[in-house]
C-alpha positions as a printed Julia matrix, in Angstrom:
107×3 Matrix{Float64}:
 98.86   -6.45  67.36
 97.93   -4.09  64.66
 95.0    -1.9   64.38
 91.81   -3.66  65.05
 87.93   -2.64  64.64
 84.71   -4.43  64.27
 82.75   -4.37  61.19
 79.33   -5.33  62.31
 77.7    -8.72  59.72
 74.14   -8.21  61.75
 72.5    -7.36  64.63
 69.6    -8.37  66.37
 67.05   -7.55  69.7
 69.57  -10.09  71.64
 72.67  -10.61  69.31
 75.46   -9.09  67.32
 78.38  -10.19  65.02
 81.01   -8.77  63.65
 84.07   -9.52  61.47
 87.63   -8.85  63.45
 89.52   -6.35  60.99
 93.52   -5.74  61.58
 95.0    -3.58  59.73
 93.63   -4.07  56.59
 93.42   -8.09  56.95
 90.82  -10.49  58.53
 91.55  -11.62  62.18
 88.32  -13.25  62.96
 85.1   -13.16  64.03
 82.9   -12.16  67.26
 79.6   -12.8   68.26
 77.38  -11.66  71.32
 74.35  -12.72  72.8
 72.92  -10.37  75.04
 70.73  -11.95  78.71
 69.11   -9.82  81.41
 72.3   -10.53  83.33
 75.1   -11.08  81.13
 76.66  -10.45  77.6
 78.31  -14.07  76.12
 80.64  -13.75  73.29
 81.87  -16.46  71.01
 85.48  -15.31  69.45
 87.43  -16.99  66.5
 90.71  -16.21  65.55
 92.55  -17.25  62.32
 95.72  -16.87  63.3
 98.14  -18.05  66.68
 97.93  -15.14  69.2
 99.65  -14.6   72.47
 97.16  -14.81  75.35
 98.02  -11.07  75.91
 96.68  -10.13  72.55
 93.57  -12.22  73.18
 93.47  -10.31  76.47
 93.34   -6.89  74.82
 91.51   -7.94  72.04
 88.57   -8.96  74.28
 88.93   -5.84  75.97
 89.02   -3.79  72.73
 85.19   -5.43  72.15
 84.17   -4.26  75.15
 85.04   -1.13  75.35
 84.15   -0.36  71.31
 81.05   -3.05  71.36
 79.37   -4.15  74.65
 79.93   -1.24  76.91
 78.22    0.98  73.75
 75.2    -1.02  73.94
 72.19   -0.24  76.03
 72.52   -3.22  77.78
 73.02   -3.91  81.74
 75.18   -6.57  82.23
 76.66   -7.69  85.38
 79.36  -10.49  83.16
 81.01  -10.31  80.1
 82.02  -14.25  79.37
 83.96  -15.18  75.98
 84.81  -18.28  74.62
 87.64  -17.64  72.23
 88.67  -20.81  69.6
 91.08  -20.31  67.24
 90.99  -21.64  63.52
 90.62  -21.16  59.95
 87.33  -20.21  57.62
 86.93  -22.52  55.65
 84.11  -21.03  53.75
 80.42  -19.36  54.09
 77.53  -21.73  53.14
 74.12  -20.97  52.25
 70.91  -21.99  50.29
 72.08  -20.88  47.56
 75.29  -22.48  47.51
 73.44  -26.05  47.46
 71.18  -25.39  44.89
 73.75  -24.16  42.58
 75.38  -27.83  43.62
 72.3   -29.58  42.74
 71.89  -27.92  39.79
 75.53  -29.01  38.85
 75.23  -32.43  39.63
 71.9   -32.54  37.63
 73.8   -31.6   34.71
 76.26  -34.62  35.57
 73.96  -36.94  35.34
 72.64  -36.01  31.68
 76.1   -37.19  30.69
């Protein structure tokens, strides 16, 4: 595995996420949800890795994220999945689509 850091997306009173950066290329993304008694992360990876490198990787976010925070936490759980983006939609993304199928049915 590469370099990796975390480029934060947002943040939160009880939540975080970040984008997985290696090198200079996506790896994935991470999210955390902080409790009174334990931090739960949700991990995506876009590429096949070794359960070692999941291993580390999971440590690398808590040592650089979770253990930075001023949280308590007694358990760090993390579901990791592993797949592909397939894209980011928003409001904005269906109204332009409306807007485009309006005009297809002036035709």
């Amino acid at each position: 595995m590469g370099e990796v850091r975390f480029e934060r997306q947002y943040r939160t009173s009880y939540s975080e996420g970040y984008t997985i950066i290696e090198d200079d290329g996506r790896l994935g993304k991470i999210d955390l949800h902080y409790t009174p008694t334990a931090v739960y992360a949700t991990m995506i990876v876009e590429r096949e890795m070794e359960e070692d490198d999941i291993l580390d990787l999971i440590e690398k976010a808590d040592d650089d994220i979770v253990l930075t925070a001023d949280v308590q936490r007694s358990d760090f759980v993390v579901s990791v999945y592993q797949g592909k983006d397939l894209g980011t939609y928003s409001d904005e993304y269906f109204e332009d689509e409306e807007e485009y199928e309006e005009g297809d049915d002036e035709e």
